[in-house]
gemmi code that builds the backbone of each chain (N, CA, C; Angstrom):
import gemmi

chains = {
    "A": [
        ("UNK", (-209.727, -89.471, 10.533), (-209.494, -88.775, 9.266), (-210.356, -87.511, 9.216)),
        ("UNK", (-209.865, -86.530, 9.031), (-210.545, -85.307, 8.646), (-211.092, -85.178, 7.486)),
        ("UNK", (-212.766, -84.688, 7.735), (-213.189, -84.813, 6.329), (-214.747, -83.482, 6.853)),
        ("UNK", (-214.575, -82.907, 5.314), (-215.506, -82.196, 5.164), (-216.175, -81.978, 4.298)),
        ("UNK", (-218.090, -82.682, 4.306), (-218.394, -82.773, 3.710), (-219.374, -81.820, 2.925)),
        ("UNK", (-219.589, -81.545, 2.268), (-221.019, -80.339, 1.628), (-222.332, -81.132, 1.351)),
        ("UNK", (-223.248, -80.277, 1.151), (-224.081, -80.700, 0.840), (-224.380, -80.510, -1.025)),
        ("UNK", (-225.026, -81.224, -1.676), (-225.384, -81.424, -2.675), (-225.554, -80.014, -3.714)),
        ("UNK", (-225.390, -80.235, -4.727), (-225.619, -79.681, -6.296), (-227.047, -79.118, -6.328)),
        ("UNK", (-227.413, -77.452, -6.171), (-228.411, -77.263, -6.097), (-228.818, -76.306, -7.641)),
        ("UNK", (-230.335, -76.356, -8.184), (-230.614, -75.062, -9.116), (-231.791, -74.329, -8.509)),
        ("UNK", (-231.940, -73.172, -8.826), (-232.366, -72.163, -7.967), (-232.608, -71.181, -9.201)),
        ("UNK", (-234.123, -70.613, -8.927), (-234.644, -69.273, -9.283), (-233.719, -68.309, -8.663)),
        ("UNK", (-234.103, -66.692, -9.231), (-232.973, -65.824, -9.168), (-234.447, -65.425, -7.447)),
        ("UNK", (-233.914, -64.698, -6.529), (-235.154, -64.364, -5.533), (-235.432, -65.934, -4.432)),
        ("UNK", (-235.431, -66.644, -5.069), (-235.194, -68.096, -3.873), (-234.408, -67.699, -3.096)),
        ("UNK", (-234.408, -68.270, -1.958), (-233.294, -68.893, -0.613), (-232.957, -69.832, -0.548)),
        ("UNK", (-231.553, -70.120, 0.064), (-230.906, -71.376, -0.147), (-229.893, -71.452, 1.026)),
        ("UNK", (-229.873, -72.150, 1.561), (-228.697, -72.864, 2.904), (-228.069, -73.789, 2.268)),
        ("UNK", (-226.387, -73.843, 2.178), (-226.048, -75.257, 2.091), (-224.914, -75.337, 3.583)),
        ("UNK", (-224.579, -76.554, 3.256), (-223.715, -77.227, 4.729), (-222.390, -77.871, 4.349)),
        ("UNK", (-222.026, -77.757, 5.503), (-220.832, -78.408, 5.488), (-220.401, -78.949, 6.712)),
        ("UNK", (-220.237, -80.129, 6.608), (-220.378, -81.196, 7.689), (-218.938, -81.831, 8.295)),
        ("UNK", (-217.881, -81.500, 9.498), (-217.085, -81.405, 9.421), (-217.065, -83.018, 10.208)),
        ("UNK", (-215.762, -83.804, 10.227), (-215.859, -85.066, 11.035), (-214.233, -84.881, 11.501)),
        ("UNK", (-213.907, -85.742, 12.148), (-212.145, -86.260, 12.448), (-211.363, -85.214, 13.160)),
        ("UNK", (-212.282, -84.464, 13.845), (-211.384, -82.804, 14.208), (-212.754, -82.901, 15.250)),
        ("UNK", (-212.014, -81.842, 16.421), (-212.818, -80.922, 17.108), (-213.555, -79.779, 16.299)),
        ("UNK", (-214.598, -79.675, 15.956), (-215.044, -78.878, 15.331), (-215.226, -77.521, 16.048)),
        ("UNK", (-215.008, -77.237, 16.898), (-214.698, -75.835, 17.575), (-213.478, -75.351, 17.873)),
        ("UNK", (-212.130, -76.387, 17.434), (-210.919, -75.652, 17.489), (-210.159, -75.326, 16.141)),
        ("UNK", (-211.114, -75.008, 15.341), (-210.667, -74.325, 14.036), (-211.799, -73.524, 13.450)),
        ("UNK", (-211.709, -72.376, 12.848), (-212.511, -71.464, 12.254), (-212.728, -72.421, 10.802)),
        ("UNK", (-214.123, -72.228, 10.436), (-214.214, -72.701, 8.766), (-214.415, -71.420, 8.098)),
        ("UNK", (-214.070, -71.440, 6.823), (-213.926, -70.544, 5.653), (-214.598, -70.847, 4.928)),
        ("UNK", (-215.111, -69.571, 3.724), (-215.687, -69.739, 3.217), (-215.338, -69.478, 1.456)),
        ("UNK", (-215.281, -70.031, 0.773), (-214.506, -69.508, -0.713), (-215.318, -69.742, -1.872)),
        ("UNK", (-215.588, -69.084, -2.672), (-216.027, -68.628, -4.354), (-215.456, -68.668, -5.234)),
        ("UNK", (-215.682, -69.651, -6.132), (-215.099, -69.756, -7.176), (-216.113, -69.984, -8.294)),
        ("UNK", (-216.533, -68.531, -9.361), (-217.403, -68.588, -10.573), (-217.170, -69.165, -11.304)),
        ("UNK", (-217.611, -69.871, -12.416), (-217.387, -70.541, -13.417), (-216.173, -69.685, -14.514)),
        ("UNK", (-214.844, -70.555, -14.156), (-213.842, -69.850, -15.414), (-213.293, -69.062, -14.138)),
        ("UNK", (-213.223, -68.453, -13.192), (-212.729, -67.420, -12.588), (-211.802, -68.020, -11.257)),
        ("UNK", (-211.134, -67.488, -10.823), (-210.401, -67.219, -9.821), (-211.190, -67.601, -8.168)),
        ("UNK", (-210.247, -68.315, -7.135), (-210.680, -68.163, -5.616), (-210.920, -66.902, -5.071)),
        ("UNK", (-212.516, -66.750, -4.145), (-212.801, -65.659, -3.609), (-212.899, -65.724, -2.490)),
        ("UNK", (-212.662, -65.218, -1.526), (-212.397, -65.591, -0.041), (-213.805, -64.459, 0.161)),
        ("UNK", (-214.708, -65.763, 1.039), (-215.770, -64.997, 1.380), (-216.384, -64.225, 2.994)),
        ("UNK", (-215.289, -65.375, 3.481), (-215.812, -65.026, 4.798), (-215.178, -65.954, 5.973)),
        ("UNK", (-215.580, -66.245, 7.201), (-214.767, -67.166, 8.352), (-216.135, -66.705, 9.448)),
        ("UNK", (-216.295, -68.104, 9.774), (-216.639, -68.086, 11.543), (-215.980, -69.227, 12.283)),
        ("UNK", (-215.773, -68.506, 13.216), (-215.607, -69.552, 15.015), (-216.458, -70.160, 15.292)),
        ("UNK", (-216.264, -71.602, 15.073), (-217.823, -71.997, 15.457), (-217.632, -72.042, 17.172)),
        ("UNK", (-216.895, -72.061, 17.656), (-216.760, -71.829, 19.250), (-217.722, -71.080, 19.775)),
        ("UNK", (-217.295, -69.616, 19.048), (-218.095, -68.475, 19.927), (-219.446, -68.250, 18.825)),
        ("UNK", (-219.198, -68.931, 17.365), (-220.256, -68.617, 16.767), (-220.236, -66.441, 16.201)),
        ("UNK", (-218.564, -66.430, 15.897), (-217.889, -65.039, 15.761), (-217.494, -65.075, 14.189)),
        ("UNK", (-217.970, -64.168, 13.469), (-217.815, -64.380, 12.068), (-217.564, -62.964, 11.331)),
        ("UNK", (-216.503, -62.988, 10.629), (-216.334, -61.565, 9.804), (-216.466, -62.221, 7.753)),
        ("UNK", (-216.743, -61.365, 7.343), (-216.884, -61.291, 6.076), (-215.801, -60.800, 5.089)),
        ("UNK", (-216.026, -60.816, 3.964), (-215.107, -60.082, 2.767), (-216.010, -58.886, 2.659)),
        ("UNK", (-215.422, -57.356, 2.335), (-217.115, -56.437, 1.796), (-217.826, -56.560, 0.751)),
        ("UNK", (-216.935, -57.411, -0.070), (-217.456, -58.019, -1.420), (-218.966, -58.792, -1.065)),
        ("UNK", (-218.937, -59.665, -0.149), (-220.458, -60.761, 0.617), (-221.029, -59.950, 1.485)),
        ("UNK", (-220.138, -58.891, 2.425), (-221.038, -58.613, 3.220), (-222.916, -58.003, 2.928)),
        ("UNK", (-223.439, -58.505, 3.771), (-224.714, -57.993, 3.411), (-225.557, -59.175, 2.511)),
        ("UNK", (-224.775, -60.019, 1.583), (-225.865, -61.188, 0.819), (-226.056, -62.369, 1.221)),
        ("UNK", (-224.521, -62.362, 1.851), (-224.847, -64.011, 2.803), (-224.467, -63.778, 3.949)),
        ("UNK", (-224.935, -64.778, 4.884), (-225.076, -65.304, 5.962), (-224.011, -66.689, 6.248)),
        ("UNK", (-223.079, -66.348, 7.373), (-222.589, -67.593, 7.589), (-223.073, -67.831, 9.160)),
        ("UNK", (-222.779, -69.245, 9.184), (-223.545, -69.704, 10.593), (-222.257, -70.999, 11.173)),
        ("UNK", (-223.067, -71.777, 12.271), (-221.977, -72.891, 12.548), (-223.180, -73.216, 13.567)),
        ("UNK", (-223.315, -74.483, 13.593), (-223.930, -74.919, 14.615), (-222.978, -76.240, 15.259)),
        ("UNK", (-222.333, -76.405, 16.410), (-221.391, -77.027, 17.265), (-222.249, -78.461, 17.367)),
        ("UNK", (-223.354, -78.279, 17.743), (-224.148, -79.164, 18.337), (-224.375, -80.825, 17.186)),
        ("UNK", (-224.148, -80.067, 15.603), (-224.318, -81.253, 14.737), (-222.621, -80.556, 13.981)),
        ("UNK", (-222.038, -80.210, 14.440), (-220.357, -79.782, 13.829), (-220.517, -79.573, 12.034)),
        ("UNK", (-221.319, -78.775, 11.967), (-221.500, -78.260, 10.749), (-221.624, -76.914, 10.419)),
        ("UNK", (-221.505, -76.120, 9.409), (-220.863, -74.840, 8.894), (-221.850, -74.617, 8.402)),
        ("UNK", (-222.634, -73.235, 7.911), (-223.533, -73.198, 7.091), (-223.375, -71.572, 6.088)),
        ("UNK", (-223.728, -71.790, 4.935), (-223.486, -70.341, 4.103), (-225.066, -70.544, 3.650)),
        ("UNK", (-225.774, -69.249, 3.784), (-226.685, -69.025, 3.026), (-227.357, -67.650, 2.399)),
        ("UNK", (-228.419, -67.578, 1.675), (-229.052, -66.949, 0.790), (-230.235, -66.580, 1.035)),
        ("UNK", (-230.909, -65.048, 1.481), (-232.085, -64.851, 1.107), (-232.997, -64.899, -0.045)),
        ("UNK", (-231.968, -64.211, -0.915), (-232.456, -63.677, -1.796), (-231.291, -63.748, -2.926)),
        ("UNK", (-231.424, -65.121, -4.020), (-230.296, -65.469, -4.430), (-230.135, -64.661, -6.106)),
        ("UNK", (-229.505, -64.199, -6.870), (-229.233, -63.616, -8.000), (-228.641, -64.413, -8.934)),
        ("UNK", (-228.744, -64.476, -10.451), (-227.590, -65.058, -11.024), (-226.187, -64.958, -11.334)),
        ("UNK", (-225.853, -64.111, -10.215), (-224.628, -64.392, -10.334), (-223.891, -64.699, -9.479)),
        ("UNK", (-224.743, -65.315, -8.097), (-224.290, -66.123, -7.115), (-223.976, -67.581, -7.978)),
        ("UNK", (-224.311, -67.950, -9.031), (-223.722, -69.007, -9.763), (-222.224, -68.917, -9.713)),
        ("UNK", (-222.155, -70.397, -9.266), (-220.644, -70.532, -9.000), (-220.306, -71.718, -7.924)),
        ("UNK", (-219.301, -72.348, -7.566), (-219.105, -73.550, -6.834), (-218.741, -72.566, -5.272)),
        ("UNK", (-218.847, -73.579, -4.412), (-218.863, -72.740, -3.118), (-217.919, -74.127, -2.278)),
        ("UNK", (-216.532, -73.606, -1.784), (-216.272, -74.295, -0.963), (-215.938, -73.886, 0.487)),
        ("UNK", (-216.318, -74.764, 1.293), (-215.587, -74.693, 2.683), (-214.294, -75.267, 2.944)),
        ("UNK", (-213.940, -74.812, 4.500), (-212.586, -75.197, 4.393), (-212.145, -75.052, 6.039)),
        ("UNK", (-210.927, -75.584, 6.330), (-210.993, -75.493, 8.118), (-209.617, -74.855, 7.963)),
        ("UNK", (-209.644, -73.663, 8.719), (-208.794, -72.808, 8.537), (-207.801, -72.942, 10.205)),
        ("UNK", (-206.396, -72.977, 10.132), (-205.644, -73.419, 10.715), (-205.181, -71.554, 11.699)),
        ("UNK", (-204.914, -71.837, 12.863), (-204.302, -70.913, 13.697), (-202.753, -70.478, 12.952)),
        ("UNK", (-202.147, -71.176, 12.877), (-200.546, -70.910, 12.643), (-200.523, -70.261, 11.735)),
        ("UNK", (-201.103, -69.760, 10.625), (-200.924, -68.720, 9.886), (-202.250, -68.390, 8.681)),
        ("UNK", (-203.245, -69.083, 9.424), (-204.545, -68.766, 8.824), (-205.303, -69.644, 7.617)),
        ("UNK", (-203.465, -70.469, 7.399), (-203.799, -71.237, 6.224), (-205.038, -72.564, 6.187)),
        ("UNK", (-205.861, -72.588, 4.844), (-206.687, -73.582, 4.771), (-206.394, -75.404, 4.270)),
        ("UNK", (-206.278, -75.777, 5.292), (-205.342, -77.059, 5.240), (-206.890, -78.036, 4.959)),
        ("UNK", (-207.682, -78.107, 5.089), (-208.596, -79.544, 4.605), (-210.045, -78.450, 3.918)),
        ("UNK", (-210.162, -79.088, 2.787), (-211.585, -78.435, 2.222), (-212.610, -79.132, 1.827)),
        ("UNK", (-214.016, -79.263, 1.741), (-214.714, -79.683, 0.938), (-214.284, -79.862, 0.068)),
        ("UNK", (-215.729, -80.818, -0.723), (-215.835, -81.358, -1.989), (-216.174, -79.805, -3.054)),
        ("UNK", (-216.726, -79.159, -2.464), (-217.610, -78.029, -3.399), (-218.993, -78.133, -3.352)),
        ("UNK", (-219.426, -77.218, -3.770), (-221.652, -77.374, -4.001), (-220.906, -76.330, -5.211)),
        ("UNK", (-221.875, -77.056, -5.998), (-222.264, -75.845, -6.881), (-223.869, -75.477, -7.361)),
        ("UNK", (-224.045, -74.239, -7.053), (-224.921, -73.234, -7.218), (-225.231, -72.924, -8.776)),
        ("UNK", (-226.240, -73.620, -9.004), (-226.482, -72.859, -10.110), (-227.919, -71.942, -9.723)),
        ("UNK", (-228.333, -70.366, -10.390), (-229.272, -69.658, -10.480), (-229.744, -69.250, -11.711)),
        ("UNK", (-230.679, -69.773, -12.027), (-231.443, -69.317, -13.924), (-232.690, -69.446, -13.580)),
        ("UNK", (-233.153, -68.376, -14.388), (-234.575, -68.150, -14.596), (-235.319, -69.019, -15.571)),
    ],
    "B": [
        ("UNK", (-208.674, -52.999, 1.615), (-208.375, -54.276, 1.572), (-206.993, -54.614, 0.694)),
        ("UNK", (-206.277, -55.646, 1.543), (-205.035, -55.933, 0.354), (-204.811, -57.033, -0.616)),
        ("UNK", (-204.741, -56.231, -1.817), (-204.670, -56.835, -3.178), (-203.272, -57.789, -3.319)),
        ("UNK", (-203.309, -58.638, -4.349), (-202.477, -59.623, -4.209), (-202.244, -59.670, -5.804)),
        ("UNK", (-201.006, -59.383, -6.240), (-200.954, -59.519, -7.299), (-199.856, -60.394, -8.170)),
        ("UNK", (-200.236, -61.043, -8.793), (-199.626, -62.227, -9.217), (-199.671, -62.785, -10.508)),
        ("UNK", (-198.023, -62.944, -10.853), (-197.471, -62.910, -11.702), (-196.632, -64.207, -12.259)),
        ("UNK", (-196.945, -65.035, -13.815), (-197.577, -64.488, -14.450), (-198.941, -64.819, -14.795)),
        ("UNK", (-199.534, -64.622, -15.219), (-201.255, -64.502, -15.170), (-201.404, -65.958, -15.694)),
        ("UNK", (-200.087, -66.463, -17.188), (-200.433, -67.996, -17.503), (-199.058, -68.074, -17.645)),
        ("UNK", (-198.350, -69.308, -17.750), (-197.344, -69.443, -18.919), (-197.548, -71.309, -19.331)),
        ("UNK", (-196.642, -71.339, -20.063), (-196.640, -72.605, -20.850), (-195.116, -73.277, -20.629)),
        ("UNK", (-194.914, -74.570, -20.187), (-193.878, -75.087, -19.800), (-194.394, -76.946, -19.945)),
        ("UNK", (-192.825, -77.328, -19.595), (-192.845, -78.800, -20.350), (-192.648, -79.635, -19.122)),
        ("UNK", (-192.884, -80.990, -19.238), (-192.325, -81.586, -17.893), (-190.757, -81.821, -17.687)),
        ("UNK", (-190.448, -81.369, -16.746), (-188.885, -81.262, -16.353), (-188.614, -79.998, -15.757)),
        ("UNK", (-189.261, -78.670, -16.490), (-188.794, -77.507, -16.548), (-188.645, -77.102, -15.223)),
        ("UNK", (-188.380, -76.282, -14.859), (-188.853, -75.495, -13.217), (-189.037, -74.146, -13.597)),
        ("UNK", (-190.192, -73.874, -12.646), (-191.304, -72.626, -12.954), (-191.349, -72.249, -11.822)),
        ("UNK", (-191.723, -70.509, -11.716), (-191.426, -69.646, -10.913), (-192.938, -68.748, -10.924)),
        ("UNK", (-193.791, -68.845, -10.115), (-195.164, -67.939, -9.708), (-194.450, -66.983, -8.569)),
        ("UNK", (-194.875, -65.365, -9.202), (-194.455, -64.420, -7.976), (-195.946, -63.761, -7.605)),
        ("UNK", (-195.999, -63.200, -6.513), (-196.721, -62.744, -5.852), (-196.424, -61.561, -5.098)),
        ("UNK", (-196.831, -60.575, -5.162), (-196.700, -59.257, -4.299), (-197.766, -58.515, -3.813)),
        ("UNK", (-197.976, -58.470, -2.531), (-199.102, -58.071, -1.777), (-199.184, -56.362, -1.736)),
        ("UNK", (-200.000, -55.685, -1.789), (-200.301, -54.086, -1.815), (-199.980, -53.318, -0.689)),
        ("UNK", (-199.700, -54.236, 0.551), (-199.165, -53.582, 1.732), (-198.606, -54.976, 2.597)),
        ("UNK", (-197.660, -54.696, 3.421), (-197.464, -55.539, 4.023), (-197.948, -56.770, 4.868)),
        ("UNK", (-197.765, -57.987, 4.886), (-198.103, -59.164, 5.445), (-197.223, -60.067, 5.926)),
        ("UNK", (-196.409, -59.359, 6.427), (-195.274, -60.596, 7.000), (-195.070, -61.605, 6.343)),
        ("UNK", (-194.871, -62.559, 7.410), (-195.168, -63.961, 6.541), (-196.600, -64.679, 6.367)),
        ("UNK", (-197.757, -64.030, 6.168), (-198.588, -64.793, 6.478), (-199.152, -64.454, 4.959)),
        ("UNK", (-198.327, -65.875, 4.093), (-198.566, -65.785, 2.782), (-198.899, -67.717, 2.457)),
        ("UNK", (-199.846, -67.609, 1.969), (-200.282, -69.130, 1.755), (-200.149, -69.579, 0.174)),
        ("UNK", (-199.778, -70.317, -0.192), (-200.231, -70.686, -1.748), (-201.043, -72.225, -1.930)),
        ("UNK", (-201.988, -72.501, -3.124), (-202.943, -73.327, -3.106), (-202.603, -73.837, -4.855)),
        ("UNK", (-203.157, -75.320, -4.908), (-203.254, -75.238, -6.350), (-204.528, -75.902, -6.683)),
        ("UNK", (-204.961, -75.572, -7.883), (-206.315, -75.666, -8.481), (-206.608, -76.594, -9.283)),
        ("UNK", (-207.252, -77.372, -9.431), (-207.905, -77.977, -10.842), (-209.644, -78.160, -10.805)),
        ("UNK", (-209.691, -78.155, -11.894), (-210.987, -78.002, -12.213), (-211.676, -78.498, -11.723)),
        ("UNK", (-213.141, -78.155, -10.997), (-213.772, -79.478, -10.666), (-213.558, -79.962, -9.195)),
        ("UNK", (-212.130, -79.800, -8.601), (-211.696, -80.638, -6.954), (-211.504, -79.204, -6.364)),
        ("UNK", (-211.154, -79.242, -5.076), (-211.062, -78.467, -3.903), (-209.383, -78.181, -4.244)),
        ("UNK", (-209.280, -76.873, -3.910), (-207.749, -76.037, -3.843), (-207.038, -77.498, -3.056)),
        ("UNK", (-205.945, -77.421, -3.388), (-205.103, -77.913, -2.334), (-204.040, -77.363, -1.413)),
        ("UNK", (-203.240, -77.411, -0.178), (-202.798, -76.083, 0.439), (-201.276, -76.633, -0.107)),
        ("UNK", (-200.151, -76.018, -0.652), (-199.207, -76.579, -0.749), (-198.268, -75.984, -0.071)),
        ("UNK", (-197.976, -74.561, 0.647), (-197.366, -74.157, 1.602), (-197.559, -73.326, 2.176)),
        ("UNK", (-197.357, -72.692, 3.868), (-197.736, -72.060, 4.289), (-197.239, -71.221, 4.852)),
        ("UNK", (-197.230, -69.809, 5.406), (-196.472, -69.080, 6.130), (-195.297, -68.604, 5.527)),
        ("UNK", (-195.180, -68.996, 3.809), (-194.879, -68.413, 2.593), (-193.517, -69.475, 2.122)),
        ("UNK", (-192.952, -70.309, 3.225), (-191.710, -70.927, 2.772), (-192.203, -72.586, 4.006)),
        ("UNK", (-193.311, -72.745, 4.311), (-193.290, -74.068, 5.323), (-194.105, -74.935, 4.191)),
        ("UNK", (-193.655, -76.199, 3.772), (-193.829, -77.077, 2.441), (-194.962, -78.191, 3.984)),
        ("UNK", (-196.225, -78.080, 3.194), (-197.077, -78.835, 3.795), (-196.892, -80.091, 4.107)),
        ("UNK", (-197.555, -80.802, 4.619), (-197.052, -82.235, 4.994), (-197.514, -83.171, 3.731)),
        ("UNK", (-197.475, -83.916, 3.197), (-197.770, -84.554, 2.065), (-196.920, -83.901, 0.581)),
        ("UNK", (-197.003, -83.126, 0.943), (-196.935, -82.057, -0.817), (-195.293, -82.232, -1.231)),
        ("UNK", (-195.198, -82.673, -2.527), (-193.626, -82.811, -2.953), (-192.822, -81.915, -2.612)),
        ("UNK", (-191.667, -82.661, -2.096), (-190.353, -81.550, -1.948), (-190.159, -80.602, -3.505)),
        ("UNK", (-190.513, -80.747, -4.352), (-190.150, -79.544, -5.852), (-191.070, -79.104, -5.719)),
        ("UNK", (-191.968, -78.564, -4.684), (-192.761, -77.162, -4.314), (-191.825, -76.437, -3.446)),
        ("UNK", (-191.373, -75.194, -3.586), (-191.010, -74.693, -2.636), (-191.153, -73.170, -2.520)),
        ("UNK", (-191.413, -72.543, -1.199), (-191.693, -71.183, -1.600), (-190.736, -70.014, -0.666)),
        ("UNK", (-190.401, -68.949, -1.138), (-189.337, -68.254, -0.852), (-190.026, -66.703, -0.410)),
        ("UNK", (-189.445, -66.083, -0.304), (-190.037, -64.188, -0.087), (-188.442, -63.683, 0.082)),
        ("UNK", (-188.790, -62.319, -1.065), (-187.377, -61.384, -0.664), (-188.011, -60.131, -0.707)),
        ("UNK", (-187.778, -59.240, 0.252), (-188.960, -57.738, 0.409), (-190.495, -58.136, 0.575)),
        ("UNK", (-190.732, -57.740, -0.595), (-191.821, -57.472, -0.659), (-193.240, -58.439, -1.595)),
        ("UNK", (-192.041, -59.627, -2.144), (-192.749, -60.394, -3.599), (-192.208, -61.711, -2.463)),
        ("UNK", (-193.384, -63.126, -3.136), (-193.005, -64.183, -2.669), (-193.275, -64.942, -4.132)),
        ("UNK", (-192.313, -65.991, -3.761), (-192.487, -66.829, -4.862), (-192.862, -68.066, -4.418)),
        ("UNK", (-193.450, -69.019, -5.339), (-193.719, -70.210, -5.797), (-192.917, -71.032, -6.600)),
        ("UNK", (-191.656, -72.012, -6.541), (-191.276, -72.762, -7.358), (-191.780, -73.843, -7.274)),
        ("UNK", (-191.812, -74.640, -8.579), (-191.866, -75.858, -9.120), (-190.666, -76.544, -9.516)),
        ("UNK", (-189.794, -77.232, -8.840), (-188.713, -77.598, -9.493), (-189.158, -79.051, -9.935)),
        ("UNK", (-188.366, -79.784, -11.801), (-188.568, -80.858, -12.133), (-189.928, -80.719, -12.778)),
        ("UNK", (-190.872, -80.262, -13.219), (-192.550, -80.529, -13.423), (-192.565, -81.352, -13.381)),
        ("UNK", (-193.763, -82.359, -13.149), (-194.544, -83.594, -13.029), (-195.693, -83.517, -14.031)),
        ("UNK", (-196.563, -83.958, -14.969), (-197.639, -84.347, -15.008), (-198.492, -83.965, -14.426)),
        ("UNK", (-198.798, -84.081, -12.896), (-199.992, -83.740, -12.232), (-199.659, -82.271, -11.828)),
        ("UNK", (-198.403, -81.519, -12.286), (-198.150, -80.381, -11.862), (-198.935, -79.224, -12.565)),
        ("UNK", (-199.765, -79.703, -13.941), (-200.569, -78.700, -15.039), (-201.438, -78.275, -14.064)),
        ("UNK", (-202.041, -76.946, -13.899), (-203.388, -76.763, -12.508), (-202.740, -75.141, -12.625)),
        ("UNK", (-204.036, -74.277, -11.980), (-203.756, -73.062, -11.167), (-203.171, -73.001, -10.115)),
        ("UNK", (-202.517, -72.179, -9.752), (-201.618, -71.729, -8.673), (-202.349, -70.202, -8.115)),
        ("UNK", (-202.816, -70.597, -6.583), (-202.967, -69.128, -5.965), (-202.260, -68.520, -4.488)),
        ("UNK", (-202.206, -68.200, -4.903), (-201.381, -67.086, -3.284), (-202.612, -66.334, -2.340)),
        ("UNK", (-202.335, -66.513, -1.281), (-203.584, -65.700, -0.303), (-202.689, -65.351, 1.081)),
        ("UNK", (-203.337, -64.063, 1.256), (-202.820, -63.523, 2.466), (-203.807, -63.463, 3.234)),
        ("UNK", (-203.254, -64.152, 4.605), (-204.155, -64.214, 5.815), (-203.933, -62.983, 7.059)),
        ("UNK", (-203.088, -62.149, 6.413), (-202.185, -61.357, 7.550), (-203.778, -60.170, 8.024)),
        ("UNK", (-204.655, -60.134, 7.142), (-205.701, -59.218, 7.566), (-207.006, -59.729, 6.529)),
        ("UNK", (-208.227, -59.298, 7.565), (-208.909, -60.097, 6.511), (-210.044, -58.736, 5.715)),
        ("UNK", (-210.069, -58.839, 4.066), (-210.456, -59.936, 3.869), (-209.184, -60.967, 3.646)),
        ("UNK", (-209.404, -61.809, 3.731), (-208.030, -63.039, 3.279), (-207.715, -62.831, 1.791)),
        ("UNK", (-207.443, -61.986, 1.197), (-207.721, -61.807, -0.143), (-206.619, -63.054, -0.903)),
        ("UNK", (-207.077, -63.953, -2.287), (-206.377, -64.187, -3.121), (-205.542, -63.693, -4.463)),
        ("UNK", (-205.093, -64.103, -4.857), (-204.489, -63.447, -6.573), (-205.129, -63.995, -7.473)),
        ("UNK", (-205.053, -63.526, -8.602), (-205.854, -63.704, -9.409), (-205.471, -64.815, -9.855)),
        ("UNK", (-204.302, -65.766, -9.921), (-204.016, -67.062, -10.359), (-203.403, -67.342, -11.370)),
        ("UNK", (-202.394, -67.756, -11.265), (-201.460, -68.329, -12.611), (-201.706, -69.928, -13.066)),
        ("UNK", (-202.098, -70.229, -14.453), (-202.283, -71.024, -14.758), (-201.283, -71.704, -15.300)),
        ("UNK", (-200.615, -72.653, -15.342), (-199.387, -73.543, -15.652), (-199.964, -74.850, -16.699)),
        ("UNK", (-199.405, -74.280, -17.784), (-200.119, -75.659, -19.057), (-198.952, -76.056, -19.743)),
        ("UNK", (-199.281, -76.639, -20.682), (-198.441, -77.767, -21.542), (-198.289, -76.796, -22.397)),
    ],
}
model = gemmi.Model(1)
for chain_id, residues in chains.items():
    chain = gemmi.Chain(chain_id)
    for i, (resn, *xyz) in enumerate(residues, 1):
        res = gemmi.Residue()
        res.name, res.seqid = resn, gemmi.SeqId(i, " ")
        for name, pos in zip(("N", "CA", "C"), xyz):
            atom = gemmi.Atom()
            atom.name, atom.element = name, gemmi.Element(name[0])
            atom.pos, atom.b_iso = gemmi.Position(*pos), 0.0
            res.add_atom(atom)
        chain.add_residue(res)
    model.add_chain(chain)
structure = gemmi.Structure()
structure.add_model(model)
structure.setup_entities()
């Protein structure tokens, strides 16, 4: 069974750093790219980003580029999005997702993390 | 980057009805048009792909079409569990951009 899991419900100062995960099982975890998606409280899906965890090859939205960081480590088949330097308005649920060759589509996703940031 | 725009932003419908989400991308994308549906709280779900291929699981009264340049989303029959957002995303270049989402209520 394919399953992908996140890691936990975090709160966070605005200036903290933060990694969360996503833990993929039931699949080769190097023959699908994971995605990355935003969704603010009340608002709409934001497509944030994609890496290969194969080659460890990753492009962004220009909307993220520059605030986060995506990663993949093969070795424990897990995905990672993170934060230097987090703001409040990185508040918002964050899901992953395993994104399919045949037309890019995201066929299995996480549960969600959600991010909260307040001072 | 290409915008995805999608239409209509909400509407209101009953169970039985059949409902129609359009979508029109800012420049071309072939077929590489996905749609997802939303509820609060859970993970998108993928309900078809490549703009007219009905996912494996997902009811036959999803179905999705393209003529030019707009793709659609039907709902034929509503269901109950059919109330949720509806989004469209193009994978044809990235960013993968979505639409802003049509919400489907009672």
């Amino acid at each position: 069974e394919v399953q992908l899991v996140q890691s936990g419900a975090e709160v966070k100062k605005p200036g903290e750093s933060l990694r969360i995960s996503c833990q993929v099982s039931g699949y080769n975890f190097v023959a699908y790219w994971i995605t990355w998606v935003r969704q603010m409280p009340g608002k709409g899906l934001e497509w944030m980003g994609r890496t290969d965890p194969s080659g460890s090859y990753t492009t962004y939205s220009p909307s993220f580029q520059g605030h986060v960081t995506i990663s993949a480590d093969k070795s424990v088949s897990t995905a990672y999005l993170q934060w230097t330097s987090l703001k409040a308005s990185d508040t918002a649920m964050y899901f992953c997702a395993r994104q399919r060759p045949t037309f890019g589509e995201s066929d299995y996703w996480g549960q969600g993390t959600l991010i909260t940031v307040s001072s | 980057d290409i915008q995805m725009t999608q239409s209509p932003p909400s509407l209101s419908a009953s169970v039985g009805d059949r409902v129609t989400i359009t979508c029109r991308p800012s420049q071309t994308i072939t077929i590489n048009l996905n749609w997802y549906q939303s509820k609060p709280g859970k993970a998108p779900r993928l309900l078809i792909f490549g703009a007219t291929v009905l996912q494996s699981g997902v009811p036959s009264r999803f179905s999705g079409a393209h003529s030019g340049a707009a793709f659609t989303l039907t709902i034929n029959t509503l269901q109950p569990e059919d109330f949720a957002t509806y989004y469209c995303q193009q994978t044809y270049s990235s960013p993968h951009t979505f639409g802003q989402g049509t919400k489907v209520d009672i």
